[in-house]
Biopython code that builds the backbone (N, CA, C, O; Angstrom):
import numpy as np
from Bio.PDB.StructureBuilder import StructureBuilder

atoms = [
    (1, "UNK", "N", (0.840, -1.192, 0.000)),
    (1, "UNK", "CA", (0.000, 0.000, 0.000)),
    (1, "UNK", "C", (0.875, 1.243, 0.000)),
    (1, "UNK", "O", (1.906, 1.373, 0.660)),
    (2, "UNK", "N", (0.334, 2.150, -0.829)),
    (2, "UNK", "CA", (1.500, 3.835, -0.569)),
    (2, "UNK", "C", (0.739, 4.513, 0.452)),
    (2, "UNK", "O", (-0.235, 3.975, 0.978)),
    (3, "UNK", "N", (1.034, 5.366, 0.677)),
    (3, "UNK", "CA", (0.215, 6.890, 1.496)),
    (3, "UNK", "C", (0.439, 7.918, 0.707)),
    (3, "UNK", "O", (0.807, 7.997, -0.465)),
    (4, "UNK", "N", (0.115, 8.836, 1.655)),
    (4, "UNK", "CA", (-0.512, 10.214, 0.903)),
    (4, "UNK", "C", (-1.567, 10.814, 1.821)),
    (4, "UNK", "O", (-2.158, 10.532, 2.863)),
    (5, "UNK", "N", (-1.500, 11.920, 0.784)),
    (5, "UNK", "CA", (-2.139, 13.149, 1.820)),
    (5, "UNK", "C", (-3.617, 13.557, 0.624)),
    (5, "UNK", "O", (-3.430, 13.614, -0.591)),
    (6, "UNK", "N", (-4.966, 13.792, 1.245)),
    (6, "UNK", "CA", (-6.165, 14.131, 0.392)),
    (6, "UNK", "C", (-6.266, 15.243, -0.013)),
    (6, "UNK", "O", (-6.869, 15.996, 0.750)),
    (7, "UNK", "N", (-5.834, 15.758, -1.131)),
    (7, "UNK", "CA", (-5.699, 16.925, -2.010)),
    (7, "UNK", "C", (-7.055, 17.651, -1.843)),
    (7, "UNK", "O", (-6.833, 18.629, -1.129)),
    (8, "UNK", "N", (-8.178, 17.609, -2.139)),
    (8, "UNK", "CA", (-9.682, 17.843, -1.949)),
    (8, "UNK", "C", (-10.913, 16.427, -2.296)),
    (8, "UNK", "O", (-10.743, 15.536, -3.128)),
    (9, "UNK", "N", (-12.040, 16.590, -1.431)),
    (9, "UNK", "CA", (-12.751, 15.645, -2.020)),
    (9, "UNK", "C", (-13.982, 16.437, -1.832)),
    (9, "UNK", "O", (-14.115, 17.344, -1.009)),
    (10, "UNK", "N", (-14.771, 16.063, -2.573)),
    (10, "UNK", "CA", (-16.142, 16.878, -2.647)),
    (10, "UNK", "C", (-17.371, 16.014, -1.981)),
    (10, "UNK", "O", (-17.661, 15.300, -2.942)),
    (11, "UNK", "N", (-17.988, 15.758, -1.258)),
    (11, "UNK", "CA", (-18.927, 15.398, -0.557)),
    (11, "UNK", "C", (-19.998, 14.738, -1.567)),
    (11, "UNK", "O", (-20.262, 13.562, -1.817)),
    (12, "UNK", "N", (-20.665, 16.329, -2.196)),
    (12, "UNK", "CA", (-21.841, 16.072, -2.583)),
    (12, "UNK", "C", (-21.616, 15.569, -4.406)),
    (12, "UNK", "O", (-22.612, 15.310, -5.082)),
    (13, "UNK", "N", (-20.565, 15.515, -4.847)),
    (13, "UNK", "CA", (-19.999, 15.071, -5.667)),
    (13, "UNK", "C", (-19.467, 13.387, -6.089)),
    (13, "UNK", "O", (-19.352, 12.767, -7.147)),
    (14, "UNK", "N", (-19.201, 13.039, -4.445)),
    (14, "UNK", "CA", (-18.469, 12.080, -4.219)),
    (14, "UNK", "C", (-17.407, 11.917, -4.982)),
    (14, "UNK", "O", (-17.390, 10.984, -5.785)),
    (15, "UNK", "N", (-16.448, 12.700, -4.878)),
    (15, "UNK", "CA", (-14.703, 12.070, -5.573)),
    (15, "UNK", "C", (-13.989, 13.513, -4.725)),
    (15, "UNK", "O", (-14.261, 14.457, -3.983)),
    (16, "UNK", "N", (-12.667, 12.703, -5.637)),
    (16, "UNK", "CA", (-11.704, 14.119, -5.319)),
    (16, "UNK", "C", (-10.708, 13.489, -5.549)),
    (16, "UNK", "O", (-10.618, 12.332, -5.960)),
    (17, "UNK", "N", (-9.477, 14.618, -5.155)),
    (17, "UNK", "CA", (-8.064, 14.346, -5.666)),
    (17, "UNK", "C", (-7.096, 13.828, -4.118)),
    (17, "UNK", "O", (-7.101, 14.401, -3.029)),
    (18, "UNK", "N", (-6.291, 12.507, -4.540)),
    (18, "UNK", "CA", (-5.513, 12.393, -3.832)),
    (18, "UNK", "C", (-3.992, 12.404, -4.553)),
    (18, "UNK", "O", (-3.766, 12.075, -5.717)),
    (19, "UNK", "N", (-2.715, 13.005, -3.266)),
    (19, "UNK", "CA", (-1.578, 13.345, -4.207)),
    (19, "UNK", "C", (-0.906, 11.949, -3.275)),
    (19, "UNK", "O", (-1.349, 11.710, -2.151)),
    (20, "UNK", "N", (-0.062, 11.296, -3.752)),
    (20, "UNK", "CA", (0.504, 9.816, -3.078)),
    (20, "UNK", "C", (2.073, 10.798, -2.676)),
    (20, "UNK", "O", (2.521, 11.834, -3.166)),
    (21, "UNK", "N", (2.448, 10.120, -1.852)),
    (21, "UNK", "CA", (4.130, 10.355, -1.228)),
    (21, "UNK", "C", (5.118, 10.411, -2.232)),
    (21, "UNK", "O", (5.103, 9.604, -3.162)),
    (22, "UNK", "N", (5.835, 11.146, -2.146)),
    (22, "UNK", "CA", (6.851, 11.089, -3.737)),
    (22, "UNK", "C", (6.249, 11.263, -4.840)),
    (22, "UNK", "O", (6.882, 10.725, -5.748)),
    (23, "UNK", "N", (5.149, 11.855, -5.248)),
    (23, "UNK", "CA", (4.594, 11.682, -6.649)),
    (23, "UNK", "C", (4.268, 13.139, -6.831)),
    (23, "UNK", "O", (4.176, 14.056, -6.015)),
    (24, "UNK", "N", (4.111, 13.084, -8.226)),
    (24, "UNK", "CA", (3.689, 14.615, -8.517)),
    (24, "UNK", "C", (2.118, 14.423, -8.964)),
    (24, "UNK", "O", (1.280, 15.273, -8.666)),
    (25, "UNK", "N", (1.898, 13.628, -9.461)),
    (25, "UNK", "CA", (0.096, 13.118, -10.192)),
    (25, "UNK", "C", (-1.003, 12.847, -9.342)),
    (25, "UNK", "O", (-1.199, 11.947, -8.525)),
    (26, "UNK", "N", (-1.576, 13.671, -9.653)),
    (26, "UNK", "CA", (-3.016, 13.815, -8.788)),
    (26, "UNK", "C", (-3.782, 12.493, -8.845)),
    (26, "UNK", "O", (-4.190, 12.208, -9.970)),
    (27, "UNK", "N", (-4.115, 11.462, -7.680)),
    (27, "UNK", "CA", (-5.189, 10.061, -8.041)),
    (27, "UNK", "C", (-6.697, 10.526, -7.972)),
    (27, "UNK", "O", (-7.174, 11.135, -7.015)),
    (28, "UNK", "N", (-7.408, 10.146, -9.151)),
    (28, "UNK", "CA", (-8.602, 10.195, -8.497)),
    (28, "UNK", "C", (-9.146, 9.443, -7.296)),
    (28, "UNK", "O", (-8.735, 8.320, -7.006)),
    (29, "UNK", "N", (-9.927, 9.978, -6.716)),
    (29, "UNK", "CA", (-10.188, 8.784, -5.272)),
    (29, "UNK", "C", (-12.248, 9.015, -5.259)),
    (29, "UNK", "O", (-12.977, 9.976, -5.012)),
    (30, "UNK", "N", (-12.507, 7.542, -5.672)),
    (30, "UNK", "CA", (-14.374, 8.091, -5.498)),
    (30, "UNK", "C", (-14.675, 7.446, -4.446)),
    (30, "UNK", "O", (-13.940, 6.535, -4.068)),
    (31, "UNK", "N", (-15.482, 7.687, -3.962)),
    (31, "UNK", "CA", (-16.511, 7.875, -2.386)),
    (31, "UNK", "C", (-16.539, 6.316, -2.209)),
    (31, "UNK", "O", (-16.202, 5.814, -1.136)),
    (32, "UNK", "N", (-16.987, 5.482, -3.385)),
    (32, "UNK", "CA", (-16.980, 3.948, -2.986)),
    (32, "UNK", "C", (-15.813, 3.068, -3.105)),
    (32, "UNK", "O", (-15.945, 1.846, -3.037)),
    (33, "UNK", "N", (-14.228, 3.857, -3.346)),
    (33, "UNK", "CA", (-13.033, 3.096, -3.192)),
    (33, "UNK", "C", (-12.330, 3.631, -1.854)),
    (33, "UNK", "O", (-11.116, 3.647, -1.657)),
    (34, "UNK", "N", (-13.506, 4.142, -0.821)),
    (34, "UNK", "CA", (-13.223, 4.401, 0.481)),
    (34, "UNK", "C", (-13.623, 3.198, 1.586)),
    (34, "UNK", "O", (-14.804, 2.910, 1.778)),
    (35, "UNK", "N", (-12.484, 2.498, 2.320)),
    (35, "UNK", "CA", (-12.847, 1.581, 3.114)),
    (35, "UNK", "C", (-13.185, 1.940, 4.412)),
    (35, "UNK", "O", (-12.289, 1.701, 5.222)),
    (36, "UNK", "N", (-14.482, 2.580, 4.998)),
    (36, "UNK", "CA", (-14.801, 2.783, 6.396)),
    (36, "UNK", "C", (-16.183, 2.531, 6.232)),
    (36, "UNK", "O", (-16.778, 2.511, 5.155)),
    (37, "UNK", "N", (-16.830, 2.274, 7.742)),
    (37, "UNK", "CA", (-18.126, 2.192, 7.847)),
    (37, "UNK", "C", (-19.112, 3.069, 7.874)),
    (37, "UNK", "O", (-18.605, 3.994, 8.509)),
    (38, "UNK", "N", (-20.277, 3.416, 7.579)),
    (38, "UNK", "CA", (-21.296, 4.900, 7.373)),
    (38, "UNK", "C", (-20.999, 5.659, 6.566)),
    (38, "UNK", "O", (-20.626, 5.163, 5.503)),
    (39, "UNK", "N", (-21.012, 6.755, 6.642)),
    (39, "UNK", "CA", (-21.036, 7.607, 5.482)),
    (39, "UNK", "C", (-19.215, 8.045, 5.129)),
    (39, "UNK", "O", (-18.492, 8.711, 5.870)),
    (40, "UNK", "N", (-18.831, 7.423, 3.774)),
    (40, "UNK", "CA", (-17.562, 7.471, 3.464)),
    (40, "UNK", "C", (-17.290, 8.910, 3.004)),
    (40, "UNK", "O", (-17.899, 9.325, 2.018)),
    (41, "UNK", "N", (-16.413, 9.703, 3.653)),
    (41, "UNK", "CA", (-15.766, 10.754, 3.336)),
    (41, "UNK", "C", (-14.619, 11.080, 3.439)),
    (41, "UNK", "O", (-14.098, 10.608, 4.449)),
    (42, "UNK", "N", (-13.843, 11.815, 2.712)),
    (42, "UNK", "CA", (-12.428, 12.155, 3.351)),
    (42, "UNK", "C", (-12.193, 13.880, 3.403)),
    (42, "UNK", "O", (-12.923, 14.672, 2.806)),
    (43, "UNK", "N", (-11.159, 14.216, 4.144)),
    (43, "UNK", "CA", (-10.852, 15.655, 4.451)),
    (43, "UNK", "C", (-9.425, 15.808, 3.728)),
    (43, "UNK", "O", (-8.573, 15.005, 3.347)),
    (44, "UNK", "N", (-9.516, 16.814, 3.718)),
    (44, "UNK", "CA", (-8.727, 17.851, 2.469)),
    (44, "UNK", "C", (-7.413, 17.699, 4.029)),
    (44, "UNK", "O", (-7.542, 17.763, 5.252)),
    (45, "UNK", "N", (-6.476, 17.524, 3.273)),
    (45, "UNK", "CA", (-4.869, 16.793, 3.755)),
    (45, "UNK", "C", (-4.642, 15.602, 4.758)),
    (45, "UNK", "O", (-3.653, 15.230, 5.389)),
    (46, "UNK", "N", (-5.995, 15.128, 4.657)),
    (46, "UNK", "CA", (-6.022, 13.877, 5.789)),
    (46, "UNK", "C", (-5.404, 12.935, 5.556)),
    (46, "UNK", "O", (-5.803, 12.476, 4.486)),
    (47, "UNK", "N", (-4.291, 12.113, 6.137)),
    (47, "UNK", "CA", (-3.330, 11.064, 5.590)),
    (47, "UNK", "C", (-4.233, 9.862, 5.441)),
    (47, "UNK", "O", (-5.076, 9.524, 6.272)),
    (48, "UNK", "N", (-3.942, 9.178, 4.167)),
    (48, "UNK", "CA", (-4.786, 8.273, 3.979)),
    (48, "UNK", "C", (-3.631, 6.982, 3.559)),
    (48, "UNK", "O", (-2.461, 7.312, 3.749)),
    (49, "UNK", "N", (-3.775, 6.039, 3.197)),
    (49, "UNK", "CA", (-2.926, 4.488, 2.670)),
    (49, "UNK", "C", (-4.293, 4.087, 1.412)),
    (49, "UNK", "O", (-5.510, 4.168, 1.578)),
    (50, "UNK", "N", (-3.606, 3.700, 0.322)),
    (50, "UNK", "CA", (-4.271, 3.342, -0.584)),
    (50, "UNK", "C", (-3.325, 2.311, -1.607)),
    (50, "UNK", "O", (-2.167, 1.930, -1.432)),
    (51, "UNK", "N", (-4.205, 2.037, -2.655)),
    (51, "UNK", "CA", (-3.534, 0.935, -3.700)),
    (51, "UNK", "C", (-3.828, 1.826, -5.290)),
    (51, "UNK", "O", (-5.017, 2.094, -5.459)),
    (52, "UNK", "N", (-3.210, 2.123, -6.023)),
    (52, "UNK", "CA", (-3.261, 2.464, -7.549)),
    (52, "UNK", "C", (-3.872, 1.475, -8.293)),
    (52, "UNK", "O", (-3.442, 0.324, -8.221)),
    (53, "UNK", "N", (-4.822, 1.758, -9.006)),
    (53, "UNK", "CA", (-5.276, 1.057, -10.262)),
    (53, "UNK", "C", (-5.353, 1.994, -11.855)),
    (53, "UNK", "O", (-5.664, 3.185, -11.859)),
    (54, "UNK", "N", (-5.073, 1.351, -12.923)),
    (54, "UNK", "CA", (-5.695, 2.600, -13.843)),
    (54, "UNK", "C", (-6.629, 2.280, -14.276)),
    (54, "UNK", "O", (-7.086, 1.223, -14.711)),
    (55, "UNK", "N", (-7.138, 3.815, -14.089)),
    (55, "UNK", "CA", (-8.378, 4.107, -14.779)),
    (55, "UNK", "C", (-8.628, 4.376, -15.961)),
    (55, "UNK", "O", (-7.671, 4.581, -16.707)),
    (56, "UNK", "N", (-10.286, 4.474, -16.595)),
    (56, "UNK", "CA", (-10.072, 4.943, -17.777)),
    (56, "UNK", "C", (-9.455, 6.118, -18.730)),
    (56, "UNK", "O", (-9.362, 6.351, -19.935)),
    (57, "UNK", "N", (-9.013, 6.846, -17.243)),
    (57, "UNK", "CA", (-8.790, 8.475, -18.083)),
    (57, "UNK", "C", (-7.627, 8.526, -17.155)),
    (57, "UNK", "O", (-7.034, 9.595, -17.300)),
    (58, "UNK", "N", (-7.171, 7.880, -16.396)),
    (58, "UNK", "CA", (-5.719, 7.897, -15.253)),
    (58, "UNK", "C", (-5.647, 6.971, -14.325)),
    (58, "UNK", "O", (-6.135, 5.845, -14.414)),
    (59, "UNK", "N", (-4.821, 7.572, -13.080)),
    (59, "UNK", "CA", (-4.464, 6.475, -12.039)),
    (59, "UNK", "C", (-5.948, 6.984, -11.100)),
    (59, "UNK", "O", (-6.413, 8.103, -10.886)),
    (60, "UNK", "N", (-6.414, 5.558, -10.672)),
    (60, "UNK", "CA", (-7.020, 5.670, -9.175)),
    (60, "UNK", "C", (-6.514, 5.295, -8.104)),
    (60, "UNK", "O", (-5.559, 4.519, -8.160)),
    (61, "UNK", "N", (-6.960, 5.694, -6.968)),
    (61, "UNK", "CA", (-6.669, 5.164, -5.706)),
    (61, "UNK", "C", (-8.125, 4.066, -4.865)),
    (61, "UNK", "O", (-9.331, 4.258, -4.708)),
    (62, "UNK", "N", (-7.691, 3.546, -4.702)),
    (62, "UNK", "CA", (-8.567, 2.454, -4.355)),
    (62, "UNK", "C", (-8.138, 1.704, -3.084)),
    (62, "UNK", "O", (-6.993, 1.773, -2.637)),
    (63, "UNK", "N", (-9.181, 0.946, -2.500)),
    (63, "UNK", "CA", (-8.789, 0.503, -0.912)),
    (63, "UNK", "C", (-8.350, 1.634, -0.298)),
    (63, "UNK", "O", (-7.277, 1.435, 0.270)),
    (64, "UNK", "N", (-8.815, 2.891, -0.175)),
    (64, "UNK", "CA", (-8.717, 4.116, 0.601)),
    (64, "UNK", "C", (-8.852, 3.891, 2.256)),
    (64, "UNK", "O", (-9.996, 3.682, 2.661)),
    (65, "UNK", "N", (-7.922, 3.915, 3.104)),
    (65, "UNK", "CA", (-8.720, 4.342, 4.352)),
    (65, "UNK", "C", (-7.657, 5.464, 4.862)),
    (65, "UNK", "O", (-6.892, 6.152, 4.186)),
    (66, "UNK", "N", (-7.861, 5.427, 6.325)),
    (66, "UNK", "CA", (-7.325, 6.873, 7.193)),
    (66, "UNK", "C", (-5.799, 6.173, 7.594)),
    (66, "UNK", "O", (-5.692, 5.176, 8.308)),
    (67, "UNK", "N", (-4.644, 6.918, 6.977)),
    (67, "UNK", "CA", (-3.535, 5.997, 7.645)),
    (67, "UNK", "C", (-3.357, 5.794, 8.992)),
    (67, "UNK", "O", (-3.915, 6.602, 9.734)),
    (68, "UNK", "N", (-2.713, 4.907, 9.486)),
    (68, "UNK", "CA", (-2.900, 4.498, 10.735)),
    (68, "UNK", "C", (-1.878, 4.975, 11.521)),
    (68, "UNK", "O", (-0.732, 4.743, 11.136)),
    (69, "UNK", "N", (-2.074, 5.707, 12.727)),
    (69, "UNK", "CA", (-0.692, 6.599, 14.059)),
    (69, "UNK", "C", (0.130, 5.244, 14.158)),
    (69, "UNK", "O", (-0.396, 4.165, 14.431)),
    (70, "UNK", "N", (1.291, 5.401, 13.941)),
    (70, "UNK", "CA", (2.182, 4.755, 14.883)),
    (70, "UNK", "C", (2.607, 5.552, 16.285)),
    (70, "UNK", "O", (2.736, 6.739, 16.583)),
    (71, "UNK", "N", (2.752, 4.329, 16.968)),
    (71, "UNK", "CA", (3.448, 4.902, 18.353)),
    (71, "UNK", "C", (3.947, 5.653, 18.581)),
    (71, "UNK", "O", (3.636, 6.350, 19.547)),
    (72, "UNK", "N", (5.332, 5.992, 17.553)),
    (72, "UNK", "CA", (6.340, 6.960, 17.428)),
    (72, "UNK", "C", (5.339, 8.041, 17.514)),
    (72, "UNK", "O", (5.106, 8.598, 18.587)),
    (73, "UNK", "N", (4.857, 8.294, 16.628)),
    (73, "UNK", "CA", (4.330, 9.817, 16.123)),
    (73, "UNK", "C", (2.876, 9.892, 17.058)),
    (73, "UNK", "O", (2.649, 10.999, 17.547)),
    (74, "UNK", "N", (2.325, 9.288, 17.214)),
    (74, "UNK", "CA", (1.332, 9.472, 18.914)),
    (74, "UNK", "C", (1.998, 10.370, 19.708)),
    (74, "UNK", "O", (1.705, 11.564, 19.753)),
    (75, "UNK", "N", (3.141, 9.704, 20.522)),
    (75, "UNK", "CA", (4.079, 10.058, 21.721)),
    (75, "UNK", "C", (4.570, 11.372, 20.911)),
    (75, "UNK", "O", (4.633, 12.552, 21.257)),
    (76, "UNK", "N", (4.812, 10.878, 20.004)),
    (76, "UNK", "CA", (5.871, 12.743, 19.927)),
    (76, "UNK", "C", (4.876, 13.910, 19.648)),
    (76, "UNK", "O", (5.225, 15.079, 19.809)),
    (77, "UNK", "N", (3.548, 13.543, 19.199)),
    (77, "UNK", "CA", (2.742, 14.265, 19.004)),
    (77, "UNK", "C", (2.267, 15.001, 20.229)),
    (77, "UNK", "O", (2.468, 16.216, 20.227)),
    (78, "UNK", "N", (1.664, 14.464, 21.285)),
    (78, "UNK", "CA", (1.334, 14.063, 22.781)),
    (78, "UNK", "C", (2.443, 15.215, 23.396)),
    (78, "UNK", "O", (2.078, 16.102, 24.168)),
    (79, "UNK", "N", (3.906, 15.054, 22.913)),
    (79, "UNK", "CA", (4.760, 15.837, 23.662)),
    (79, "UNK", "C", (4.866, 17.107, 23.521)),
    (79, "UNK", "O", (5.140, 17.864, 24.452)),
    (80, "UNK", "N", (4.569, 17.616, 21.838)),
    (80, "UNK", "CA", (4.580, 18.403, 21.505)),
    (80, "UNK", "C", (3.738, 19.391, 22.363)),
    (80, "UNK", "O", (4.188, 20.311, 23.047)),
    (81, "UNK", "N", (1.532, 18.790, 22.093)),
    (81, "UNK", "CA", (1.050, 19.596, 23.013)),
    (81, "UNK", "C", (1.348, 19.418, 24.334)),
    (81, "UNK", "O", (0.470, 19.915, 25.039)),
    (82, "UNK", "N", (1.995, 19.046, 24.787)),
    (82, "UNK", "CA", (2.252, 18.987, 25.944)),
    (82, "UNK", "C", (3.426, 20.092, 26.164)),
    (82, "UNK", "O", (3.742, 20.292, 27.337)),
    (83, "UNK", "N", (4.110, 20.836, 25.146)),
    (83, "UNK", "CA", (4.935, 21.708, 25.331)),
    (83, "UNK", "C", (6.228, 21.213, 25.416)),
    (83, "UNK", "O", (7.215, 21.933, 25.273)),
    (84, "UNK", "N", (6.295, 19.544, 25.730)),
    (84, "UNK", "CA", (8.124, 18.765, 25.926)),
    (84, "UNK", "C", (8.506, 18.576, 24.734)),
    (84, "UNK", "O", (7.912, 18.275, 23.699)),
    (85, "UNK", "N", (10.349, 18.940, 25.183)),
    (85, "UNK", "CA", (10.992, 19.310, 23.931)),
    (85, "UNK", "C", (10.986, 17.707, 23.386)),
    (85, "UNK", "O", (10.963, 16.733, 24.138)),
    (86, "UNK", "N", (11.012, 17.650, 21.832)),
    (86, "UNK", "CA", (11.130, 16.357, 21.516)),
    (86, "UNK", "C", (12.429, 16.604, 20.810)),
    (86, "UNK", "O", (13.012, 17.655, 20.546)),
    (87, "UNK", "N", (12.758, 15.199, 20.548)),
    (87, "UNK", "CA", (14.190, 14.928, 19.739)),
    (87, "UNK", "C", (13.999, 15.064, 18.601)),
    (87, "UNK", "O", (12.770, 15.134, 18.627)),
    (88, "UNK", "N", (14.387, 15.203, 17.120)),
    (88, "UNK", "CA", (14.247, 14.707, 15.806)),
    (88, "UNK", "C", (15.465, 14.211, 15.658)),
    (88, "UNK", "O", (15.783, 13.660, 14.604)),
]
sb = StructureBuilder()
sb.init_structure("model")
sb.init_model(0)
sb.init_chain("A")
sb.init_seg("    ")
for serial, (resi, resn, name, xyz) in enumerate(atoms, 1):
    if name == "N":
        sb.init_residue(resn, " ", resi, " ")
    sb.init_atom(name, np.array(xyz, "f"), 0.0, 1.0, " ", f" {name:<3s}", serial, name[0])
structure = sb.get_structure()
């Protein structure tokens, strides 16, 4: 699976643009190649993990969901608001 960050998605439209890690090409991403339960949406720079397929007119993103916190970045996150200096 790659990641990436959600360029825009339109609600009442259902699609939008996702940009993948290292890439310059916009994926399309539609409302039903989103894997969550109830009403599938995504937010404009929300880190997501997905799979490429092509489409008829370009690349899609497909198997969409919300990427998942690792530990690392929890805790250092956590420290941050918390005001403690973190390491990089």
């Amino acid at each position: 699976m790659l990641s990436g960050k959600v360029k825009w998605f339109n609600n009442a439209k259902g699609y939008g643009f996702i940009l993948a890690d290292g890439r310059d090409e916009d994926l399309f991403a539609h409302y039903s190649a989103i894997q969550m339960d109830g009403y599938k949406t995504l937010k404009a720079g929300q880190a997501v993990s997905f799979d490429i397929i092509q489409g008829p007119k370009g690349l899609h993103a497909v198997n969409i969901s919300a990427a998942q916190v690792t530990a690392e970045v929890a805790t250092t996150a956590a420290s941050r608001v918390r005001g403690e200096p973190v390491e990089v």
